[in-house]
C-alpha positions as a LaTeX table, in Angstrom:
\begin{tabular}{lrrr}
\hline
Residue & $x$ (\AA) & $y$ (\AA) & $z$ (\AA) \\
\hline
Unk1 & 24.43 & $-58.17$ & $-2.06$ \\
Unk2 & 25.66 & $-56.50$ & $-5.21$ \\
Unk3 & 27.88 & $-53.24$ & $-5.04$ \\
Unk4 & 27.14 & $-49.91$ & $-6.26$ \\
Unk5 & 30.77 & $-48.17$ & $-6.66$ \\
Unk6 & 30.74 & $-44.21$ & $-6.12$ \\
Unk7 & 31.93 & $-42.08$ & $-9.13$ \\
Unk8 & 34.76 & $-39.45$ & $-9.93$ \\
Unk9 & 34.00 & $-37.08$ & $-12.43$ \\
Unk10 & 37.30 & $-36.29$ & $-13.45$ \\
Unk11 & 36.79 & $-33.47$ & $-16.14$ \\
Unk12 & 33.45 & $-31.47$ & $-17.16$ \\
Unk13 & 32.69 & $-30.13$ & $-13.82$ \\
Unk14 & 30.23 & $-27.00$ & $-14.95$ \\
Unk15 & 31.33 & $-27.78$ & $-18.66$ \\
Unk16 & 29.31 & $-30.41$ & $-18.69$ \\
Unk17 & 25.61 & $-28.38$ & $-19.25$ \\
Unk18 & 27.17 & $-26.42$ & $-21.47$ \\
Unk19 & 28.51 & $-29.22$ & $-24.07$ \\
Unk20 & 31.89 & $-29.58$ & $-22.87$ \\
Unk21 & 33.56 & $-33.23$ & $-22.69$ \\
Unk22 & 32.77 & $-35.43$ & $-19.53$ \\
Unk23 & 35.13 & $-37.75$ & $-18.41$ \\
Unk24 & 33.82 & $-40.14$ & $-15.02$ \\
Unk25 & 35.19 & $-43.45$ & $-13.64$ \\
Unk26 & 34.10 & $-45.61$ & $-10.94$ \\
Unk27 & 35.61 & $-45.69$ & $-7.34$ \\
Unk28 & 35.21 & $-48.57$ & $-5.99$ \\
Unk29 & 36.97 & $-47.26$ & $-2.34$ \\
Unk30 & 33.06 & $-46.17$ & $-1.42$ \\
Unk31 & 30.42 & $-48.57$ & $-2.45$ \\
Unk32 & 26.53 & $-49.09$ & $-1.49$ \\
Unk33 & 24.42 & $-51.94$ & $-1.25$ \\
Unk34 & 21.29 & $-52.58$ & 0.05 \\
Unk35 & 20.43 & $-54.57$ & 2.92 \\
Unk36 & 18.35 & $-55.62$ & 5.53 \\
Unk37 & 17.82 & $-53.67$ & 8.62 \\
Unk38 & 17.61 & $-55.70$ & 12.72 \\
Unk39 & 13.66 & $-55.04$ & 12.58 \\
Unk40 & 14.05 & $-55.54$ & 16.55 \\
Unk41 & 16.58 & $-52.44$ & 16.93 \\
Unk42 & 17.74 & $-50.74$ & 13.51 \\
Unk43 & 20.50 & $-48.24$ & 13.81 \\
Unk44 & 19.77 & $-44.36$ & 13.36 \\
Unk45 & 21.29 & $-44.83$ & 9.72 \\
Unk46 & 19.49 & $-47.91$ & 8.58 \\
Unk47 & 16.62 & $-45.66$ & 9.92 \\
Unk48 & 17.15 & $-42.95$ & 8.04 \\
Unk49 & 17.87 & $-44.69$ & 5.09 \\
Unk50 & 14.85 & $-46.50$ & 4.72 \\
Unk51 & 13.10 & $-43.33$ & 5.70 \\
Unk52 & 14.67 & $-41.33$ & 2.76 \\
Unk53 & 13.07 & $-44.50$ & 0.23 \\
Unk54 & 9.93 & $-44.41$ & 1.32 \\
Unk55 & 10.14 & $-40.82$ & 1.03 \\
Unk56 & 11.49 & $-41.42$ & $-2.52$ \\
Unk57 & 8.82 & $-43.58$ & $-2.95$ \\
Unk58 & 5.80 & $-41.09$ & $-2.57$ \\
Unk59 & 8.15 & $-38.80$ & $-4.69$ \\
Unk60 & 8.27 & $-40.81$ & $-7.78$ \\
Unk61 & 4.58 & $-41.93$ & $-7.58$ \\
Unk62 & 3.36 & $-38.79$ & $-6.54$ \\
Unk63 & 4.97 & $-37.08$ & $-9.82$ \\
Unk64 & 3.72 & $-40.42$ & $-12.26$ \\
Unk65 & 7.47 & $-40.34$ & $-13.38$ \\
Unk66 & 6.85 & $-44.35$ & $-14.49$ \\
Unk67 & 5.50 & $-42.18$ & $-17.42$ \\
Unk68 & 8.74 & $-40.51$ & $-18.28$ \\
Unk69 & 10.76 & $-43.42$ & $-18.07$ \\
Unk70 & 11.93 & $-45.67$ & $-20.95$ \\
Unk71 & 12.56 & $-48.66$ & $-18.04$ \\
Unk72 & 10.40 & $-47.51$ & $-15.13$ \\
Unk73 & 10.94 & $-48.54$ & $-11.45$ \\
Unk74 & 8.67 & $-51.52$ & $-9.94$ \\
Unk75 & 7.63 & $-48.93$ & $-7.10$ \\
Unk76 & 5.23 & $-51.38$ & $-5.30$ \\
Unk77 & 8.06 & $-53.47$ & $-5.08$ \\
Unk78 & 9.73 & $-50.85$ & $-3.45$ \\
Unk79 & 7.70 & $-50.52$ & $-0.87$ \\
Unk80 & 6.77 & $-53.78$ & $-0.47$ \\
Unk81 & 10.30 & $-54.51$ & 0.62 \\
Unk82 & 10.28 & $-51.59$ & 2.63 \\
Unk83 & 7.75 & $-52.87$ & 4.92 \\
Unk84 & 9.75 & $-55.62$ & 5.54 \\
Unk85 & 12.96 & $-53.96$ & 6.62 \\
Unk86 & 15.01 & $-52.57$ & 3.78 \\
Unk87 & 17.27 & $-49.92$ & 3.88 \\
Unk88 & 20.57 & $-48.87$ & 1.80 \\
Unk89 & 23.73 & $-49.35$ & 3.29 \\
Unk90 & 26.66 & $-46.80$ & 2.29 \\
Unk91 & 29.80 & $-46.13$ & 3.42 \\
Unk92 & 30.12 & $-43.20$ & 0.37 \\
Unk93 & 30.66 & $-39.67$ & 1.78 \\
Unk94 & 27.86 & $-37.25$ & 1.13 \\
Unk95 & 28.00 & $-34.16$ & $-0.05$ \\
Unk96 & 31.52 & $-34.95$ & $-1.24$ \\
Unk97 & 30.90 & $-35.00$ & $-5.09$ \\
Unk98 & 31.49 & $-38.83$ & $-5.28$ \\
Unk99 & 28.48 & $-40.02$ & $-6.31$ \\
Unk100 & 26.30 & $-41.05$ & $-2.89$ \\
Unk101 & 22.91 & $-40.47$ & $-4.24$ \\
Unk102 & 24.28 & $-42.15$ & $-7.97$ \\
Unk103 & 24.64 & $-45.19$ & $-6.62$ \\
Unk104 & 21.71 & $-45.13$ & $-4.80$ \\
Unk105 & 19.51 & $-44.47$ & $-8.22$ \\
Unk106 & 21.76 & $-47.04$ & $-9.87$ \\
Unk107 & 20.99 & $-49.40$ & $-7.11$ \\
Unk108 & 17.13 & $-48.91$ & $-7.46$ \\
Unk109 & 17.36 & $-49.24$ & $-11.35$ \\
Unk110 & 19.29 & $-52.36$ & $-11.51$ \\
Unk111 & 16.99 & $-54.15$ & $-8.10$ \\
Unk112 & 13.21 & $-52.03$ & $-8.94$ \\
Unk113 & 13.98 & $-51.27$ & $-13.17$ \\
Unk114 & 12.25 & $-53.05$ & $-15.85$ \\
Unk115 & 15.57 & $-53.07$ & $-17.71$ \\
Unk116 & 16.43 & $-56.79$ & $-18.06$ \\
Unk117 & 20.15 & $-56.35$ & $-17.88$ \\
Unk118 & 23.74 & $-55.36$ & $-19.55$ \\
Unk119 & 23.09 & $-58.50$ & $-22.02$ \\
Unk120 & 20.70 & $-55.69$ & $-23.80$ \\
Unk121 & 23.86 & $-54.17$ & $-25.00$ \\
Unk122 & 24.16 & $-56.72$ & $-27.73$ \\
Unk123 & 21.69 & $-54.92$ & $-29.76$ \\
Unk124 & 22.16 & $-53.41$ & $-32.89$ \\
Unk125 & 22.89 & $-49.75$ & $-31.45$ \\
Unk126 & 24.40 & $-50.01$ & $-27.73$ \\
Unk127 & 24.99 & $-46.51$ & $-27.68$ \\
Unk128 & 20.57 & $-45.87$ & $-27.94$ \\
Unk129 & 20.47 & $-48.19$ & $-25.09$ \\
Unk130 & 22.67 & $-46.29$ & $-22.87$ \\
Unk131 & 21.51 & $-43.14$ & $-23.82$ \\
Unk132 & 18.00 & $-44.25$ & $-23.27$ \\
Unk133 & 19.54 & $-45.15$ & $-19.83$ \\
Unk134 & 20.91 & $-41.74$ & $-18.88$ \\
Unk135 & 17.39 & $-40.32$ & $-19.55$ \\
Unk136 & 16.03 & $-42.10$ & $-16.59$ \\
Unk137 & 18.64 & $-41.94$ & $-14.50$ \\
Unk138 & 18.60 & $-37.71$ & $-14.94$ \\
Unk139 & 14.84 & $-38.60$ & $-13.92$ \\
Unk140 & 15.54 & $-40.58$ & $-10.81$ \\
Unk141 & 18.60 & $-38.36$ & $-9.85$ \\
Unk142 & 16.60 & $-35.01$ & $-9.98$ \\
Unk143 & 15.02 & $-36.00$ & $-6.60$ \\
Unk144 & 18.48 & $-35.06$ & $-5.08$ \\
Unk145 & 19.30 & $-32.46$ & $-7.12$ \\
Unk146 & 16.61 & $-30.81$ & $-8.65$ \\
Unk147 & 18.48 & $-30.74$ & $-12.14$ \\
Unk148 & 20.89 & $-33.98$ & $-13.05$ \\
Unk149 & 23.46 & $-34.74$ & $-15.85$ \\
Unk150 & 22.43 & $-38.58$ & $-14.76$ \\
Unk151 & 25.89 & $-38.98$ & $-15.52$ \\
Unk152 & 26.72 & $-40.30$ & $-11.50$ \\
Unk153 & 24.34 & $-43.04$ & $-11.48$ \\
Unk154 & 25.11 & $-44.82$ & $-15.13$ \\
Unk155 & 28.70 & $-45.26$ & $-14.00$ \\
Unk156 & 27.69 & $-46.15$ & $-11.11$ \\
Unk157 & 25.34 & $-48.79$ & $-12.54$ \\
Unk158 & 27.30 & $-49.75$ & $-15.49$ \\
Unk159 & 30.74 & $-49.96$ & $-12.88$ \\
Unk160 & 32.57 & $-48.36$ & $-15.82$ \\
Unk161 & 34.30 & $-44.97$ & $-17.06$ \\
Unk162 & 31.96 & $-42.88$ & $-19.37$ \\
Unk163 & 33.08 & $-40.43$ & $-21.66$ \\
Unk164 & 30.42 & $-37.67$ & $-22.50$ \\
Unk165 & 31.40 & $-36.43$ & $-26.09$ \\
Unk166 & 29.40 & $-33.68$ & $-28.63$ \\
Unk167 & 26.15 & $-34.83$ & $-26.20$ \\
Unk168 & 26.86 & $-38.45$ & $-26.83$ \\
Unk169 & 27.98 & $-41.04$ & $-24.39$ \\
Unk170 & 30.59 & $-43.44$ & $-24.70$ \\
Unk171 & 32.40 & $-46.39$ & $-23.02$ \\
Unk172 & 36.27 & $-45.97$ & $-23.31$ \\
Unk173 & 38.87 & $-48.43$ & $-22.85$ \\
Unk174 & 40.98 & $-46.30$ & $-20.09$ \\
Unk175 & 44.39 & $-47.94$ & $-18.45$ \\
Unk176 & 44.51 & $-45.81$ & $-15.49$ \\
Unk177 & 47.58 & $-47.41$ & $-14.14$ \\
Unk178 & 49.59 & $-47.07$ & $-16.88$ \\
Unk179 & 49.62 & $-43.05$ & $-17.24$ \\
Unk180 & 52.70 & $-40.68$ & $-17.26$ \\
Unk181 & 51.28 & $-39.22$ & $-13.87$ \\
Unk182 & 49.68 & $-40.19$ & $-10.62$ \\
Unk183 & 45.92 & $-38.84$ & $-9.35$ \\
Unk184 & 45.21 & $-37.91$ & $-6.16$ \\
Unk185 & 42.29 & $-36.88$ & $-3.73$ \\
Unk186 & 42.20 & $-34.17$ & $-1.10$ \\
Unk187 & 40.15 & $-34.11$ & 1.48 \\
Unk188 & 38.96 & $-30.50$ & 2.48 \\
Unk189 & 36.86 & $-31.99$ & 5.58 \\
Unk190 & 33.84 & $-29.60$ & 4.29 \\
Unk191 & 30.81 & $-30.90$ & 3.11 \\
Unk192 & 29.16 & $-28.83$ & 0.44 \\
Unk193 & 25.48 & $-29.51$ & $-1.01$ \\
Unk194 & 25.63 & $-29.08$ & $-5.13$ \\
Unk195 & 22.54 & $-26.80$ & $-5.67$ \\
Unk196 & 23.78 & $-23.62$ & $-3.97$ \\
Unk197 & 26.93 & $-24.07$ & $-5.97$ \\
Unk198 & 25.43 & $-24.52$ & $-9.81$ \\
Unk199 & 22.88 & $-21.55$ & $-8.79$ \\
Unk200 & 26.35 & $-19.66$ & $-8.18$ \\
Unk201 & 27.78 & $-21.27$ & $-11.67$ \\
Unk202 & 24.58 & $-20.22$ & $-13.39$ \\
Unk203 & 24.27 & $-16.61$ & $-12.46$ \\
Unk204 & 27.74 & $-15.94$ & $-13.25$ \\
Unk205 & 26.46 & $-17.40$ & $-16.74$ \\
Unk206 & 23.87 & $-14.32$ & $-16.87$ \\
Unk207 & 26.45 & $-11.75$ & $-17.43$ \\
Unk208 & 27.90 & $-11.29$ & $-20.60$ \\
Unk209 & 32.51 & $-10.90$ & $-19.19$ \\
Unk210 & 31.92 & $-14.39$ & $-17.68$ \\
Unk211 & 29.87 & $-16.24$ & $-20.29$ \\
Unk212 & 32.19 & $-15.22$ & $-22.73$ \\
Unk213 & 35.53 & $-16.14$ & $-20.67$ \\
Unk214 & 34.31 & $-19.27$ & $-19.88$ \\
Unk215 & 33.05 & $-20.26$ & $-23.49$ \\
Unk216 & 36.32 & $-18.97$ & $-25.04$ \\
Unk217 & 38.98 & $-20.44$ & $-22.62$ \\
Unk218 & 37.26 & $-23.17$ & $-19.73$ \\
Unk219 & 35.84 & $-25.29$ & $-22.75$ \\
Unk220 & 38.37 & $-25.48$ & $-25.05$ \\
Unk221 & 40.93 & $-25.95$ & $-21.87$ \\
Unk222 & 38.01 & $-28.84$ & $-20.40$ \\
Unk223 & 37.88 & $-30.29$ & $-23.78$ \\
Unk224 & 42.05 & $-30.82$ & $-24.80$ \\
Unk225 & 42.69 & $-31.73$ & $-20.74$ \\
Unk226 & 40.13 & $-35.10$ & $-21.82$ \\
Unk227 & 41.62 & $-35.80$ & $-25.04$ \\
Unk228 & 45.32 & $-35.34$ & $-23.44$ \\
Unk229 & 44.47 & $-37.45$ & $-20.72$ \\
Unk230 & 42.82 & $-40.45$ & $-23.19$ \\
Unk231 & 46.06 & $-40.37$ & $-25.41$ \\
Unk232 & 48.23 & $-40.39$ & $-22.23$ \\
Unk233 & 50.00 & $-37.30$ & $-23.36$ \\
Unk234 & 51.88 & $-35.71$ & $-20.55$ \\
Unk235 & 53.49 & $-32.69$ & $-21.88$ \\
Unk236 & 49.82 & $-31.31$ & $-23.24$ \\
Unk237 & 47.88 & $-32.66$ & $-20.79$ \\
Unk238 & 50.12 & $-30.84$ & $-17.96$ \\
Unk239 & 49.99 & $-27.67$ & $-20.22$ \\
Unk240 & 46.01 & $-27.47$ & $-21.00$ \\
Unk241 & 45.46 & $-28.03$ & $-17.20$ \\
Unk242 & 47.69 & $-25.69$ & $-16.25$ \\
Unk243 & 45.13 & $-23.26$ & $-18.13$ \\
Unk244 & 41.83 & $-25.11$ & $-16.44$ \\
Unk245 & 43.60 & $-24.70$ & $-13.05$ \\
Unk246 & 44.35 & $-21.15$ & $-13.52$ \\
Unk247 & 40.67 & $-20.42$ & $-14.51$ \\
Unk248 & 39.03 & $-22.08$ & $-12.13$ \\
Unk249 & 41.71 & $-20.12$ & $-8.73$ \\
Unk250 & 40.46 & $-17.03$ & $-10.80$ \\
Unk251 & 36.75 & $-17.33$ & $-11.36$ \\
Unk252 & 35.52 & $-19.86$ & $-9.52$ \\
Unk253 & 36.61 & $-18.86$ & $-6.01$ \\
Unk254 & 33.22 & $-19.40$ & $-4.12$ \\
Unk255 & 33.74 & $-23.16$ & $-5.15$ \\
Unk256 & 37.28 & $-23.79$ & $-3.35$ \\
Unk257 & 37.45 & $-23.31$ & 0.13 \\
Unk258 & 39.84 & $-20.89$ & 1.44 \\
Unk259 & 41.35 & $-23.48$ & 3.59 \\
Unk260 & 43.19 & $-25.26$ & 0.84 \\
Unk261 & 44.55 & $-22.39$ & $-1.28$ \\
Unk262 & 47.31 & $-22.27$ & 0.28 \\
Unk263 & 48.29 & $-26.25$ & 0.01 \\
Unk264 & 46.57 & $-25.75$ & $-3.48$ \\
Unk265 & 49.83 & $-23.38$ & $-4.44$ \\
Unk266 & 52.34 & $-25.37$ & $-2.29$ \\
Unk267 & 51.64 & $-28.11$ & $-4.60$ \\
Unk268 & 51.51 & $-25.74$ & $-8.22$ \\
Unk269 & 54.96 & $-24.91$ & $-7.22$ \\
Unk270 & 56.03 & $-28.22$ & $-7.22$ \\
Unk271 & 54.18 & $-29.15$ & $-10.85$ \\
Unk272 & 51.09 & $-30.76$ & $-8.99$ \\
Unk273 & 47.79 & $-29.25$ & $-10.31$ \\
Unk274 & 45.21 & $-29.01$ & $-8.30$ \\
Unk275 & 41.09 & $-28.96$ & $-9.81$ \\
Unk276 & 37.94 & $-29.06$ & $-8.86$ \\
Unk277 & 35.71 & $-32.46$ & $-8.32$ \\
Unk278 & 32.32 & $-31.87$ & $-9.10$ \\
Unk279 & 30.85 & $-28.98$ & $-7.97$ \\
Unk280 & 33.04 & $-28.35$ & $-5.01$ \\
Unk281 & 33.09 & $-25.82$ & $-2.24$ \\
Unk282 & 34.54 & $-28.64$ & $-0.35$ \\
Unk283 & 34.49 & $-32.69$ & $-0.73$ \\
Unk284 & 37.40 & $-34.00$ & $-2.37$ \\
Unk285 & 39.53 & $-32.34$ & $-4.64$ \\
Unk286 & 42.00 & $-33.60$ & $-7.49$ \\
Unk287 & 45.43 & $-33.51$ & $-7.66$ \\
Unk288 & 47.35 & $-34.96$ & $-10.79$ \\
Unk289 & 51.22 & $-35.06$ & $-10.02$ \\
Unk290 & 53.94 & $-36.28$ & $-12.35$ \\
Unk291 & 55.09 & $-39.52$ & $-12.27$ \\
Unk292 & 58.83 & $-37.96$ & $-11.43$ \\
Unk293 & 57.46 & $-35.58$ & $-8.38$ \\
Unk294 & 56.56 & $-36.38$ & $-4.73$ \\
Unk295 & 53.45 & $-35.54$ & $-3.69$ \\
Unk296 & 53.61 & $-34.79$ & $-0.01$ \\
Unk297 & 51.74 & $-37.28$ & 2.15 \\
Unk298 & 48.80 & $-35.98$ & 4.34 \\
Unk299 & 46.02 & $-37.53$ & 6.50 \\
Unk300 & 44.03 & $-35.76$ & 4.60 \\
Unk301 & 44.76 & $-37.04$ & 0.72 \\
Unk302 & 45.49 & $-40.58$ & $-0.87$ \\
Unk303 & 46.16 & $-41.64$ & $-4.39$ \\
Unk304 & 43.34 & $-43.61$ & $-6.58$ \\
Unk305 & 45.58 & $-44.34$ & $-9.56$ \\
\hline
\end{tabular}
């Protein structure tokens, strides 16, 4: 069965709907696939799985979305495999902000999607075709979240890192191993749903102090983090992160839970900066460390590159 990795949005967290620079890469540690399910005793999972399709299902027909799609799903299909036992298997956290329901719609678009396959990148313009892809996906995706960058599922789908840049997408050329620092994840061992969080985000966008710290200082901080990171410049990437990391301890406090500030400024004092991954308020969180520093081993956090 073919693998749908999960996704870490490294930078453009919130940014993201307001223009800033997205940066996401595959993780291939969590993965889905879909599968078939023992018909005589299924598991509660495989259960619930195919349970949340067929749900998904009804959704999508129910709201004619084949109509807003440039490659709509084979739904009949869908359900017609249904019947006979299928189910999506996933060892990706949820509510984590790596990407669980991403690769699921990236999953159904590449098995149910009349979108032939990646050869269709050989067209004239390969950046229409993928932006033509991110337009369904946002489609698909918004039955998990209500509102969707559909940024999870296309790197999910295309099992590469995807730079969002002045509202276009692109398909950078990253060495991730060869960096001047190392990237880590912390686990908070809190599960946090995105909605509640961006309804947060977006109020604090209604008044006037916070719209206009966070259009004057997270952006342009969001924005020079990417392009330090891409040129693998250490001394300006540590510097304009140092500035996203202070913003977000200041104003986004409902987003980290209380239970890590304190490792969060054990670690600042040794030059590791701690952010944000996805929406937080618990799920993983990022650490980027110098190459030169010891990050202090956990049970609870693991290096990805």
């Amino acid at each position: 069965m073919k693998k749908y990795p999960a996704k870490l949005l490294l930078f453009g967290e919130y940014g993201l709907m307001f223009g800033a620079k997205a940066l996401a890469v595959p993780f291939p540690k969590f993965k889905g696939y879909f599968a078939k399910m023992d018909i005589v005793a299924p598991n509660e999972c495989q259960q619930n799985s195919a349970t949340e399709l067929d749900r998904f299902a009804s959704w999508f027909e129910d709201k004619k979305l084949a109509s807003q799609m440039n490659f709509p799903l084979d739904v009949e299909k869908l359900k017609s495999d249904l019947e006979s036992g299928l189910y999506f298997e996933s060892d990706i956290p949820l509510q984590y902000g790596v990407g669980s329901s991403g690769a699921l719609c990236a999953g159904l678009y590449d098995r149910y999607g009349s979108f032939l396959n990646q050869n269709d990148f050989k067209l004239e313009n390969p950046g229409e075709i993928i932006s033509r892809l991110r337009e369904d996906f946002i489609v698909l995706e918004s039955y998990f979240h209500g509102r969707s960058s559909g940024l999870d599922p296309l790197v999910s789908f295309l099992n590469r890192p995807v730079l969002v840049e002045n509202g276009k997408i692109w398909l950078p050329d990253l060495k991730l191993e060869d960096q001047p620092w190392k990237v880590y994840l912390i686990d908070t061992g809190i599960t946090s749903p995105t909605s509640p969080l961006v309804k947060i985000f977006l109020e604090k966008m209604e008044t006037a102090d916070f719209s206009d710290l966070f259009q004057k200082r997270y952006l342009p901080a969001n924005d020079a983090t990417v392009e330090a990171f891409q040129n693998n410049e250490k001394e300006s990437f540590f510097h304009q992160l140092g500035k996203f990391h202070e913003f977000q301890l200041k104003h986004f406090q409902e987003m980290i839970p209380d239970s890590c500030l304190g490792f969060i400024s054990e670690l600042k004092m040794k030059g590791i900066l701690v952010k944000l991954l996805g929406s937080g308020g618990g799920g993983f969180l990022l650490a980027f460390a110098p190459t030169d520093v010891v990050f202090p081993q956990t049970k609870k956090s693991f290096r990805i590159f």
